[in-house]
HTML snippet that shows the backbone in 3Dmol.js (N, CA, C, O; Angstrom):
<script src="https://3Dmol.org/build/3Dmol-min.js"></script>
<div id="view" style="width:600px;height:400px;position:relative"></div>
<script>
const pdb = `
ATOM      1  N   UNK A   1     107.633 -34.779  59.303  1.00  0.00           N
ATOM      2  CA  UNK A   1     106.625 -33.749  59.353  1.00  0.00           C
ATOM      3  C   UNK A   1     105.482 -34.108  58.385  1.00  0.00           C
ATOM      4  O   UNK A   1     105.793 -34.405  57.231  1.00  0.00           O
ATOM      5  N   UNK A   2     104.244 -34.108  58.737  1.00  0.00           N
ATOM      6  CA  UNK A   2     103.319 -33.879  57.727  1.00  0.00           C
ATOM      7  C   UNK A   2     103.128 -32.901  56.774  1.00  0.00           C
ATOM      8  O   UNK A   2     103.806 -31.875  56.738  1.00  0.00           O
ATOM      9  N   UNK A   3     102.153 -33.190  55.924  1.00  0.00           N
ATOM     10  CA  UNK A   3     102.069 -32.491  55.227  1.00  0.00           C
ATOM     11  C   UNK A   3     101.394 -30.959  55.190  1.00  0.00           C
ATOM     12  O   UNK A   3     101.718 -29.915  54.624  1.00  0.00           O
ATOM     13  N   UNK A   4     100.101 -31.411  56.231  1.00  0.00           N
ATOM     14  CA  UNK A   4      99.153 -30.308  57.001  1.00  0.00           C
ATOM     15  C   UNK A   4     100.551 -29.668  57.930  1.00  0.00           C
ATOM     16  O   UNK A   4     100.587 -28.445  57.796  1.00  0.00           O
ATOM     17  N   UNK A   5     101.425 -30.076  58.617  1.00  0.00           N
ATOM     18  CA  UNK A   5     102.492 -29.346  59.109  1.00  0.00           C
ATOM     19  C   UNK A   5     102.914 -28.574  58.714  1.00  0.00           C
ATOM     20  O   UNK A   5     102.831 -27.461  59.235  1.00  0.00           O
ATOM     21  N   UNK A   6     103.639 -28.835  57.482  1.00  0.00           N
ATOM     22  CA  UNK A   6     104.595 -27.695  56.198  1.00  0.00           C
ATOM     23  C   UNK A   6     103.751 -26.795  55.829  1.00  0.00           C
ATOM     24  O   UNK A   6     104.333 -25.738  55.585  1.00  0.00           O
ATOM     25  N   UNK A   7     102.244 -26.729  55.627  1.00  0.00           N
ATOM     26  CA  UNK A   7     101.518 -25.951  54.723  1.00  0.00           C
ATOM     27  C   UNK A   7     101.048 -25.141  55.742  1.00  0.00           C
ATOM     28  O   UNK A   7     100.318 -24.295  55.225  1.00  0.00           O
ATOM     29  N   UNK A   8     101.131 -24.950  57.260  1.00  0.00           N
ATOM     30  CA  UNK A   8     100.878 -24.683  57.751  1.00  0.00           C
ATOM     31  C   UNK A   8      98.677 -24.703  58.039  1.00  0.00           C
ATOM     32  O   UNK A   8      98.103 -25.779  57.873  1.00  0.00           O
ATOM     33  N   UNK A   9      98.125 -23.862  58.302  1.00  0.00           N
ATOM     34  CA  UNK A   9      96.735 -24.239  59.400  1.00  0.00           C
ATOM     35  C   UNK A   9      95.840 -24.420  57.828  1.00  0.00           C
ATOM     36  O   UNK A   9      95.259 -25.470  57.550  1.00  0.00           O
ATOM     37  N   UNK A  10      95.855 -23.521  57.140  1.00  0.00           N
ATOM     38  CA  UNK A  10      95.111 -23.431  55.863  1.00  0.00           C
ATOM     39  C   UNK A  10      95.553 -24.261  54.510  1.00  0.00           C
ATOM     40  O   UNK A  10      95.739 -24.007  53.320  1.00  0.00           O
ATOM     41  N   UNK A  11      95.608 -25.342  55.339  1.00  0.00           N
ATOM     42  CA  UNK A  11      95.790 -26.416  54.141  1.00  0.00           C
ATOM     43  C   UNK A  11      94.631 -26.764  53.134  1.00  0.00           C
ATOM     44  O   UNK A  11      93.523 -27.125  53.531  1.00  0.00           O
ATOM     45  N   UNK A  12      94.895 -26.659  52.068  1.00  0.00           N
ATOM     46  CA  UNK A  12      93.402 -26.824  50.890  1.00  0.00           C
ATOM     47  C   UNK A  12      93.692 -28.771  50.346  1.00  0.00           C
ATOM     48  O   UNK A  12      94.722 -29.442  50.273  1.00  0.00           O
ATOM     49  N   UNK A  13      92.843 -28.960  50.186  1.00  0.00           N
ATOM     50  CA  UNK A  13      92.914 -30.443  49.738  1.00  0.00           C
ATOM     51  C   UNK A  13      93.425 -30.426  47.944  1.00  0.00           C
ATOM     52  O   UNK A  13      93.263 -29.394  47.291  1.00  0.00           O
ATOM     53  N   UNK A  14      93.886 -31.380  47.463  1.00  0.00           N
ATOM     54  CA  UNK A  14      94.279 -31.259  45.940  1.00  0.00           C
ATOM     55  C   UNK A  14      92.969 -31.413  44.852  1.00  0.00           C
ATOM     56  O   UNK A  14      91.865 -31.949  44.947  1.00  0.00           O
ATOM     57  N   UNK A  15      93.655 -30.680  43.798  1.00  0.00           N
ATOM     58  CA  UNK A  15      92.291 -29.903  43.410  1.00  0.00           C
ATOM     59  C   UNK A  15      92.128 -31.077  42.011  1.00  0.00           C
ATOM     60  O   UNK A  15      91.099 -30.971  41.346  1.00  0.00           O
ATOM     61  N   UNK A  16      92.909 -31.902  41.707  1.00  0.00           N
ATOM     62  CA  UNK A  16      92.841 -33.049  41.001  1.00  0.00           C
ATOM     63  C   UNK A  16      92.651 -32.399  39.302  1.00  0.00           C
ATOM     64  O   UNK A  16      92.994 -31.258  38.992  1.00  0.00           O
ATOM     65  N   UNK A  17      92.086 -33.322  38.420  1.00  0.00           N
ATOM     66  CA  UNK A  17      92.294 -32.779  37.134  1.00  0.00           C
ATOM     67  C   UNK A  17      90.942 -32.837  36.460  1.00  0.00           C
ATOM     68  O   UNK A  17      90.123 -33.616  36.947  1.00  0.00           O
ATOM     69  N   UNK A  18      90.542 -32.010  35.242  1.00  0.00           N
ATOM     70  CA  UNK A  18      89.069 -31.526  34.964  1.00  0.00           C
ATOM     71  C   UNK A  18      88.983 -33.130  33.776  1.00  0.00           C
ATOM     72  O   UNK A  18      89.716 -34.104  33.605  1.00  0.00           O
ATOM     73  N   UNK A  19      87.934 -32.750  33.308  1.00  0.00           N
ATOM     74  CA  UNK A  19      87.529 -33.701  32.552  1.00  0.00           C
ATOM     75  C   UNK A  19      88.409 -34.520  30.959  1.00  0.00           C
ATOM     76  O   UNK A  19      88.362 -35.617  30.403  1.00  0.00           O
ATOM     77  N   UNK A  20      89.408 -32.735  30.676  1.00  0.00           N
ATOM     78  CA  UNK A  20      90.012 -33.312  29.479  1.00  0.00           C
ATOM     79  C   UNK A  20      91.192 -34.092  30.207  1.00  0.00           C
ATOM     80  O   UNK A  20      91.470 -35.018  29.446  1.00  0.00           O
ATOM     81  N   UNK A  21      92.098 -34.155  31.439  1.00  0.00           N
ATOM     82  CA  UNK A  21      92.585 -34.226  32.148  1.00  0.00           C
ATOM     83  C   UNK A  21      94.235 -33.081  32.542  1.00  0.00           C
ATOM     84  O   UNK A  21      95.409 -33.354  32.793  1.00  0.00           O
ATOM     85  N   UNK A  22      93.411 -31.736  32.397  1.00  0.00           N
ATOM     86  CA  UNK A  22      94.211 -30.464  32.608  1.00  0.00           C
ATOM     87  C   UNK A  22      93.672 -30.372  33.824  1.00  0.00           C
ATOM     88  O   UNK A  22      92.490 -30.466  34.155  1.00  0.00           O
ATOM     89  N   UNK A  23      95.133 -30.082  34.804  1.00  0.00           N
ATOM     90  CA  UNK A  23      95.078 -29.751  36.292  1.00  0.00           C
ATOM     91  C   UNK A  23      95.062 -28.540  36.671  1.00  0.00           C
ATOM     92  O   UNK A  23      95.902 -27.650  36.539  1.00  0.00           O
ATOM     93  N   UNK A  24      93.743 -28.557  37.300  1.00  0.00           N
ATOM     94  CA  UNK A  24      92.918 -27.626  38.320  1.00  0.00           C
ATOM     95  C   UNK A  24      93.790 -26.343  39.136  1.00  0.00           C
ATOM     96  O   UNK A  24      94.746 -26.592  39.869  1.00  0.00           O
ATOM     97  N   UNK A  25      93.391 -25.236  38.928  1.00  0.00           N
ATOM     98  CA  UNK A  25      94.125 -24.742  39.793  1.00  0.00           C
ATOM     99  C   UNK A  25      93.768 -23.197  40.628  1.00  0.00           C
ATOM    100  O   UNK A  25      94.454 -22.538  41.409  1.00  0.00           O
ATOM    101  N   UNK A  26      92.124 -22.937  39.965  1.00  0.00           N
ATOM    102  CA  UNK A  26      91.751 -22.703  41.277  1.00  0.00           C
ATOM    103  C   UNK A  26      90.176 -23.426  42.013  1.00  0.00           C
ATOM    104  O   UNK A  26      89.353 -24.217  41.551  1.00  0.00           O
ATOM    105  N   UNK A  27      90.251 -22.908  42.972  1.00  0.00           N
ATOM    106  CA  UNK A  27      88.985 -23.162  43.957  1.00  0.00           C
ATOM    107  C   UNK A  27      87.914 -22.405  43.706  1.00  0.00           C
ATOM    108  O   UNK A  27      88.107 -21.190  43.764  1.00  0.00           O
ATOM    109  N   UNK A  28      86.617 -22.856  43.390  1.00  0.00           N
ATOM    110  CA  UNK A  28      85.541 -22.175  43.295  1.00  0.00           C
ATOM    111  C   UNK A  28      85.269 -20.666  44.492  1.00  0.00           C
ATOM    112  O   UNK A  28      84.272 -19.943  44.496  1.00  0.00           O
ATOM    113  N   UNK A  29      86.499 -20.546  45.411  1.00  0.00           N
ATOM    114  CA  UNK A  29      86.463 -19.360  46.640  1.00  0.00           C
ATOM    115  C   UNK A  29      87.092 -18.632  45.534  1.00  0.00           C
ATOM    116  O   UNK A  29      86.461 -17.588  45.368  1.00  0.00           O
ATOM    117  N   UNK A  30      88.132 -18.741  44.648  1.00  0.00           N
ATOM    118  CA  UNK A  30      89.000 -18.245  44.051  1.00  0.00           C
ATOM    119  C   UNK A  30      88.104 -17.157  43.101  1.00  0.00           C
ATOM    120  O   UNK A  30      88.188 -15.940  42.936  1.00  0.00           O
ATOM    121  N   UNK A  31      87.072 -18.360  42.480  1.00  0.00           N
ATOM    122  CA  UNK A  31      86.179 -17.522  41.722  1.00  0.00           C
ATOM    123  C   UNK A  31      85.240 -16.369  42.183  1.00  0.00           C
ATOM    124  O   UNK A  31      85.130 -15.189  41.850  1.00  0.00           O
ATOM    125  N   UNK A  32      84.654 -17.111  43.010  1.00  0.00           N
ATOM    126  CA  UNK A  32      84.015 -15.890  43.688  1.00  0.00           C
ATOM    127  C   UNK A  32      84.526 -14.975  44.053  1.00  0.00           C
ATOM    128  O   UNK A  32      83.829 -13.985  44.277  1.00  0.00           O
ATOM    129  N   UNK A  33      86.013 -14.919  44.274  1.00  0.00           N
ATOM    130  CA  UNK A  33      86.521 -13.440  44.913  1.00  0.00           C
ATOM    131  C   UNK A  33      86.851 -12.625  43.421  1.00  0.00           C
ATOM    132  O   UNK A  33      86.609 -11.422  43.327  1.00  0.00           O
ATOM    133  N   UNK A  34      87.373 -13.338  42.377  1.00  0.00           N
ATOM    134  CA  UNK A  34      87.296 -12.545  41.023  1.00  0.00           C
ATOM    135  C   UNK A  34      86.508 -12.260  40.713  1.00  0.00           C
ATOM    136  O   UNK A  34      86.490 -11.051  40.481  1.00  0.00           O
ATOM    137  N   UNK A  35      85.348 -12.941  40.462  1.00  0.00           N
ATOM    138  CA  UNK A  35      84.125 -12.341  40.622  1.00  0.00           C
ATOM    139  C   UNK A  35      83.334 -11.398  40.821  1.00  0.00           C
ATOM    140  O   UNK A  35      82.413 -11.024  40.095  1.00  0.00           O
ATOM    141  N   UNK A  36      83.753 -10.892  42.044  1.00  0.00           N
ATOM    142  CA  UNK A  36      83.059 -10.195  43.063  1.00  0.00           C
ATOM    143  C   UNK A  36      84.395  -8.618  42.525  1.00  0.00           C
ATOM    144  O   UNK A  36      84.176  -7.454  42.190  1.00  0.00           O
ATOM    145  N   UNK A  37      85.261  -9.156  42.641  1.00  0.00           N
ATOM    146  CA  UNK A  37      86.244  -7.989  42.084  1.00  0.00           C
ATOM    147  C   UNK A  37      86.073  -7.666  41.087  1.00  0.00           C
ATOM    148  O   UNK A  37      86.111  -6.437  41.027  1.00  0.00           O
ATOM    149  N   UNK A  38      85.809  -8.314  39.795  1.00  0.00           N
ATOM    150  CA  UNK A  38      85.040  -7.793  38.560  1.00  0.00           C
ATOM    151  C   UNK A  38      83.908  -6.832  38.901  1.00  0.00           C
ATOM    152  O   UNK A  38      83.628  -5.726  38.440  1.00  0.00           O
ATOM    153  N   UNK A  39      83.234  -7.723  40.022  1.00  0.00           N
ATOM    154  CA  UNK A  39      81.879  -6.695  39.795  1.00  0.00           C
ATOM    155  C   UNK A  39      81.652  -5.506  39.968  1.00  0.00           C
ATOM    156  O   UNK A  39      80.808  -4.751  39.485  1.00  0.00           O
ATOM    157  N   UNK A  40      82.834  -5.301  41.032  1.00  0.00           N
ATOM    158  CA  UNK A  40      82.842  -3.673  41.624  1.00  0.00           C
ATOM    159  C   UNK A  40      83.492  -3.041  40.763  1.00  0.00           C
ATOM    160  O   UNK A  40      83.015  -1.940  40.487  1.00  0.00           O
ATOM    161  N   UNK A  41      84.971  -3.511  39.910  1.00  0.00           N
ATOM    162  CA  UNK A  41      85.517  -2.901  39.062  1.00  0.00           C
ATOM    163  C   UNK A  41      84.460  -2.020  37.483  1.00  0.00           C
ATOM    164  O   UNK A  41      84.685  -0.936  36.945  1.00  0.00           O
ATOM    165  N   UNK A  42      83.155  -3.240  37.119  1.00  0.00           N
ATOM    166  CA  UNK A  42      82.473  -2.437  36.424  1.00  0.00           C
ATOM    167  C   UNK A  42      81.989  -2.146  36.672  1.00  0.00           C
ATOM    168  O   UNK A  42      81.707  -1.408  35.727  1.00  0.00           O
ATOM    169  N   UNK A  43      80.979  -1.829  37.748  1.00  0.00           N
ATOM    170  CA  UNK A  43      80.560  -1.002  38.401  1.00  0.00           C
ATOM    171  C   UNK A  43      81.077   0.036  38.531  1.00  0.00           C
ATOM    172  O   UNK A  43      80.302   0.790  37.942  1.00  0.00           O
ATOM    173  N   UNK A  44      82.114   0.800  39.017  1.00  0.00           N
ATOM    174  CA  UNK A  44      82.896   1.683  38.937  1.00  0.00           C
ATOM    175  C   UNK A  44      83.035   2.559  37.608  1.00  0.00           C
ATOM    176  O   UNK A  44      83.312   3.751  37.476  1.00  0.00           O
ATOM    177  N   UNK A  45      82.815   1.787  36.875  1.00  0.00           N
ATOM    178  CA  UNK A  45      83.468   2.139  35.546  1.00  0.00           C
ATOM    179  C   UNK A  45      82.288   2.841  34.799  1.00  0.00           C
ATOM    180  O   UNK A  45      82.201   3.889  34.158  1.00  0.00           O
ATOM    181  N   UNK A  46      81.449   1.887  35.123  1.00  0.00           N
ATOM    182  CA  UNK A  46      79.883   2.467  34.624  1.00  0.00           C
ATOM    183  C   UNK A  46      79.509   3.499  35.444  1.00  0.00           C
ATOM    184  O   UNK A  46      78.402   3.930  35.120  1.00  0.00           O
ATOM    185  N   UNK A  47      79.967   4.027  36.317  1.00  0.00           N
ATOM    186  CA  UNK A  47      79.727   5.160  37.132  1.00  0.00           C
ATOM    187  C   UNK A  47      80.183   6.301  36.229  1.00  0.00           C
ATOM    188  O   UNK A  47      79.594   7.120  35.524  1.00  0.00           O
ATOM    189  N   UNK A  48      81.556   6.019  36.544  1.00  0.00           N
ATOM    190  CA  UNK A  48      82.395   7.066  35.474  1.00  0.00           C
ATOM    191  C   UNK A  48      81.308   7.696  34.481  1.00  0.00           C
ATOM    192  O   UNK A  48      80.603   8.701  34.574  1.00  0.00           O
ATOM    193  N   UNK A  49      81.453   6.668  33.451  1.00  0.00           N
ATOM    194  CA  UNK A  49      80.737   7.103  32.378  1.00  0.00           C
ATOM    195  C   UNK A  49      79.611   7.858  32.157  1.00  0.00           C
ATOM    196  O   UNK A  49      79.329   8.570  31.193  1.00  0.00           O
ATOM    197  N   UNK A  50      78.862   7.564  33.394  1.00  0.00           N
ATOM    198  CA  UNK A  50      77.290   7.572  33.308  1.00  0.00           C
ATOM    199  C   UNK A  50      77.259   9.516  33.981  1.00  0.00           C
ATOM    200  O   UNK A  50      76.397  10.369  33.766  1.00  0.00           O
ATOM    201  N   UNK A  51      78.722   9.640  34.906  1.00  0.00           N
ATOM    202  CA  UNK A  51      79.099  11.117  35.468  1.00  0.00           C
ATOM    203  C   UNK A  51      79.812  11.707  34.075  1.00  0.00           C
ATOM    204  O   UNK A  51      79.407  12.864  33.967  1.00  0.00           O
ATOM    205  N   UNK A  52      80.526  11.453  33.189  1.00  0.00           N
ATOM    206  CA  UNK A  52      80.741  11.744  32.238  1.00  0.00           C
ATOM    207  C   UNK A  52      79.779  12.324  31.272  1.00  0.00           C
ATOM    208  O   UNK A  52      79.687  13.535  31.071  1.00  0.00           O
ATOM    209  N   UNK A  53      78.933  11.254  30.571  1.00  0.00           N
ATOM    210  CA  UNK A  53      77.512  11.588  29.899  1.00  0.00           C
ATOM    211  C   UNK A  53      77.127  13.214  30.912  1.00  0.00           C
ATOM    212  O   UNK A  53      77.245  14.336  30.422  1.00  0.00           O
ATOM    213  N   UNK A  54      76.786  13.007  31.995  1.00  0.00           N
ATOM    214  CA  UNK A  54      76.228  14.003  32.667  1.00  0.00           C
ATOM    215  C   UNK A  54      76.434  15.433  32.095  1.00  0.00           C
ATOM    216  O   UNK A  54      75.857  16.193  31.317  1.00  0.00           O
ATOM    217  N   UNK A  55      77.493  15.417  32.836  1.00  0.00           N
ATOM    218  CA  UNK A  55      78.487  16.499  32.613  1.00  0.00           C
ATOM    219  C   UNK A  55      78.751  17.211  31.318  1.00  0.00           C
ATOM    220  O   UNK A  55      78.668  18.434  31.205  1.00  0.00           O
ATOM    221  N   UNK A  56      79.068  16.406  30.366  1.00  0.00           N
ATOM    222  CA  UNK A  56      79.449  16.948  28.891  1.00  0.00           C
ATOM    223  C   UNK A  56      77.829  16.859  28.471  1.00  0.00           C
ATOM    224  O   UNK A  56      77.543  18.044  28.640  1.00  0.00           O
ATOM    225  N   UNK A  57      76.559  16.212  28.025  1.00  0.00           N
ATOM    226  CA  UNK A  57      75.697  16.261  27.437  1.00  0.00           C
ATOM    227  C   UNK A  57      74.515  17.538  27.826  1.00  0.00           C
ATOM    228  O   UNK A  57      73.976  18.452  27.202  1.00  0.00           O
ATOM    229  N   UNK A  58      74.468  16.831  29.679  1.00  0.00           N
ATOM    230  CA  UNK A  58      73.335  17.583  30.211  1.00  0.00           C
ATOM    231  C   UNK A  58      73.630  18.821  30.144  1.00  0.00           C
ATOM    232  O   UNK A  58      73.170  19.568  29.282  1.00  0.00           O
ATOM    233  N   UNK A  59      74.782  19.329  31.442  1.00  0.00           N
ATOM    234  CA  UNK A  59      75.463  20.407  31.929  1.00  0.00           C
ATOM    235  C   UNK A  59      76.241  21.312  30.722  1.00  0.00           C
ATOM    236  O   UNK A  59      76.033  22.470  30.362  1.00  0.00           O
ATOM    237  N   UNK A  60      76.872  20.666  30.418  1.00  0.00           N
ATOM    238  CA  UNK A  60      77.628  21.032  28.992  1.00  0.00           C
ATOM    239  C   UNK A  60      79.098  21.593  29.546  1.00  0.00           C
ATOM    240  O   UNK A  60      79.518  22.698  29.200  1.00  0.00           O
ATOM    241  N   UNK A  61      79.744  20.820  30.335  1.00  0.00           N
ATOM    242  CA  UNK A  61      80.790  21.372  30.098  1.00  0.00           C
ATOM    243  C   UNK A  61      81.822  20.445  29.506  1.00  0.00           C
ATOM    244  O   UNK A  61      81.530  19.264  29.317  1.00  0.00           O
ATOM    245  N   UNK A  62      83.052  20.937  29.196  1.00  0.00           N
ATOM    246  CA  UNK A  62      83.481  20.311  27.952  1.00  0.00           C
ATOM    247  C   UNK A  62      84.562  19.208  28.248  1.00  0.00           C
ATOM    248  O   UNK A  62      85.546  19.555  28.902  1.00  0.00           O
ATOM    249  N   UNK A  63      84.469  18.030  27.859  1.00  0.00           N
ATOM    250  CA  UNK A  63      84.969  16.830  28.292  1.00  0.00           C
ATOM    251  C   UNK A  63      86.023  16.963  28.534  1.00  0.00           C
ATOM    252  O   UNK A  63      86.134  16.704  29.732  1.00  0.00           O
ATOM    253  N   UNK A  64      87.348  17.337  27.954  1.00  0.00           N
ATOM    254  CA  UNK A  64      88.369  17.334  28.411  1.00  0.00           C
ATOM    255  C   UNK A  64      88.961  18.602  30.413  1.00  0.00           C
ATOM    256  O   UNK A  64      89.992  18.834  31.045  1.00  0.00           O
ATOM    257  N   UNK A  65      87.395  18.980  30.510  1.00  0.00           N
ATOM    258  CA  UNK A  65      87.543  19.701  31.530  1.00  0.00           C
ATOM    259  C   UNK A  65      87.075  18.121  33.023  1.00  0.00           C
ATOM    260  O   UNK A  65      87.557  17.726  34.085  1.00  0.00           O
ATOM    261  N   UNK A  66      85.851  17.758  32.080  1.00  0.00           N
ATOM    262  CA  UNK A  66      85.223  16.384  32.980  1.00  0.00           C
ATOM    263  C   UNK A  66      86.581  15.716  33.063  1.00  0.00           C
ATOM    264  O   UNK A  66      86.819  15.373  34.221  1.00  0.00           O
ATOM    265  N   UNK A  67      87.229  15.519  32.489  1.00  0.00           N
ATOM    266  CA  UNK A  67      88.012  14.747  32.274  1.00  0.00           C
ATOM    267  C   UNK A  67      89.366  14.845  33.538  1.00  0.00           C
ATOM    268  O   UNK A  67      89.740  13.975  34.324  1.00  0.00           O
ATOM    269  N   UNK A  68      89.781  16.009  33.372  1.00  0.00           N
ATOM    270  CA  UNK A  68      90.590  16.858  34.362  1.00  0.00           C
ATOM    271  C   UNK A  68      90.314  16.776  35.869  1.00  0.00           C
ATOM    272  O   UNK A  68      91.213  16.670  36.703  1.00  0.00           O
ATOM    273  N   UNK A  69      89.150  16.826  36.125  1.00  0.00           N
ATOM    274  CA  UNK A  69      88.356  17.126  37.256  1.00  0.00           C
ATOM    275  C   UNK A  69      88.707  15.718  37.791  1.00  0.00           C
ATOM    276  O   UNK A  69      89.366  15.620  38.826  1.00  0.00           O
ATOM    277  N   UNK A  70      88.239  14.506  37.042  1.00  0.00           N
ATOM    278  CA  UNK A  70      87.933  13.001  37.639  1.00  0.00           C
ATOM    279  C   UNK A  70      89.373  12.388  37.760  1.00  0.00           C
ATOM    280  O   UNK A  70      89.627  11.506  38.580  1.00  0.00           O
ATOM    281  N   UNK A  71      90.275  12.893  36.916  1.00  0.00           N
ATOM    282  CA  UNK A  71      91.715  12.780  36.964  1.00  0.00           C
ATOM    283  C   UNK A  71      92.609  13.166  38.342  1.00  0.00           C
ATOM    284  O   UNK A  71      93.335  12.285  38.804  1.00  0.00           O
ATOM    285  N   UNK A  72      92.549  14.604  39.054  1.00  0.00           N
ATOM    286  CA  UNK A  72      92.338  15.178  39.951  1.00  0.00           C
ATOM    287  C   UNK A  72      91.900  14.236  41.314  1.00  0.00           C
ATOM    288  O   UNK A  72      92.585  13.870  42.269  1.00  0.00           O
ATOM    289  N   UNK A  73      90.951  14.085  41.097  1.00  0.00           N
ATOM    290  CA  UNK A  73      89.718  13.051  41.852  1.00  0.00           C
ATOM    291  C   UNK A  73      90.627  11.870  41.981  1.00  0.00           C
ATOM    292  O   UNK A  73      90.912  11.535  43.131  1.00  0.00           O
ATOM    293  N   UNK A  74      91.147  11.161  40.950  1.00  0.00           N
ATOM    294  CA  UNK A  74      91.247  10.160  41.267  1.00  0.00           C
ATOM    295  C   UNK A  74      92.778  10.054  41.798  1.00  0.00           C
ATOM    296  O   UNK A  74      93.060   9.082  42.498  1.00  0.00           O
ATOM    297  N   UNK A  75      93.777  11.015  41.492  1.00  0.00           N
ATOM    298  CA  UNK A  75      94.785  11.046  42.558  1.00  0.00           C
ATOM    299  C   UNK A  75      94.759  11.485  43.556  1.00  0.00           C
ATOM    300  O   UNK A  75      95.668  11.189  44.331  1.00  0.00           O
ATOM    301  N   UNK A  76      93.611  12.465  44.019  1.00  0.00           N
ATOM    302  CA  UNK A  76      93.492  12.797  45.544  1.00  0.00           C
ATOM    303  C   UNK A  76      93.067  11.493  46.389  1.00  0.00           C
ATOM    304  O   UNK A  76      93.515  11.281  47.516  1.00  0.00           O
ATOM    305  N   UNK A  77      92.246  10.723  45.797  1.00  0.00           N
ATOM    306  CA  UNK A  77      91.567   9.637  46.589  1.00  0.00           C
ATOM    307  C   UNK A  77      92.409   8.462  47.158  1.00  0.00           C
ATOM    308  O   UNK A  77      92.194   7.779  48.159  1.00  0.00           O
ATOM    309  N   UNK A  78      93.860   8.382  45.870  1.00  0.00           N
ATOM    310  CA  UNK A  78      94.703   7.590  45.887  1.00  0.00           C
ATOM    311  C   UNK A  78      95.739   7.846  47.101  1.00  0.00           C
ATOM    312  O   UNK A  78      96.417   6.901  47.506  1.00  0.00           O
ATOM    313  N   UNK A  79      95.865   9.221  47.720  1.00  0.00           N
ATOM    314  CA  UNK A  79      96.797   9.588  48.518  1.00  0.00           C
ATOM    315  C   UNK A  79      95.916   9.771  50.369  1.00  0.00           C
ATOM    316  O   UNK A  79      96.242   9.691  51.553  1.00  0.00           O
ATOM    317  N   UNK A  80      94.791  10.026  49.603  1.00  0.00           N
ATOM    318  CA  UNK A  80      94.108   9.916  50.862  1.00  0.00           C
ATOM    319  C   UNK A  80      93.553   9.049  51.814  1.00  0.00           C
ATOM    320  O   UNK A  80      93.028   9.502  52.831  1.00  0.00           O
TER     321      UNK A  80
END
`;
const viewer = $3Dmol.createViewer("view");
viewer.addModel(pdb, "pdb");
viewer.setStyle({}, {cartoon: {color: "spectrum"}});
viewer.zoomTo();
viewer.render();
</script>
């Protein structure tokens, strides 16, 4: 059997070793998808906050209520 056989259709070529000679182990696709998952993750996060600020500074209600609310929020979203 080959090797493209065993690994089945999505065979990646070997990713060889970097300059100090420590072996490689992901693919620049790899990065971009962490990447891209970072980005939304702070994004997200900076949302939060920025609805937080809102809420407790502008509005005035009192953080541990903001707090409750987005808590709430965020297990309904999880089941839904």
């Amino acid at each position: 059997m080959t090797e493209t056989a065993r690994t089945g259709f999505f065979h990646k070529k070997s990713l060889g070793v970097d300059s100090m000679g420590i072996k490689k182990t992901m693919y620049l696709s790899d990065y971009l998808a962490d990447g891209s998952g970072q980005l939304v993750l702070n994004t997200i996060s900076g949302l939060v906050g920025q609805i937080t600020y809102f809420y407790t500074d502008k509005i005035g209600v009192a953080a541990g209520a903001v707090a409750t609310v987005l808590f709430i929020a965020k297990i309904a979203d999880a089941f839904a």
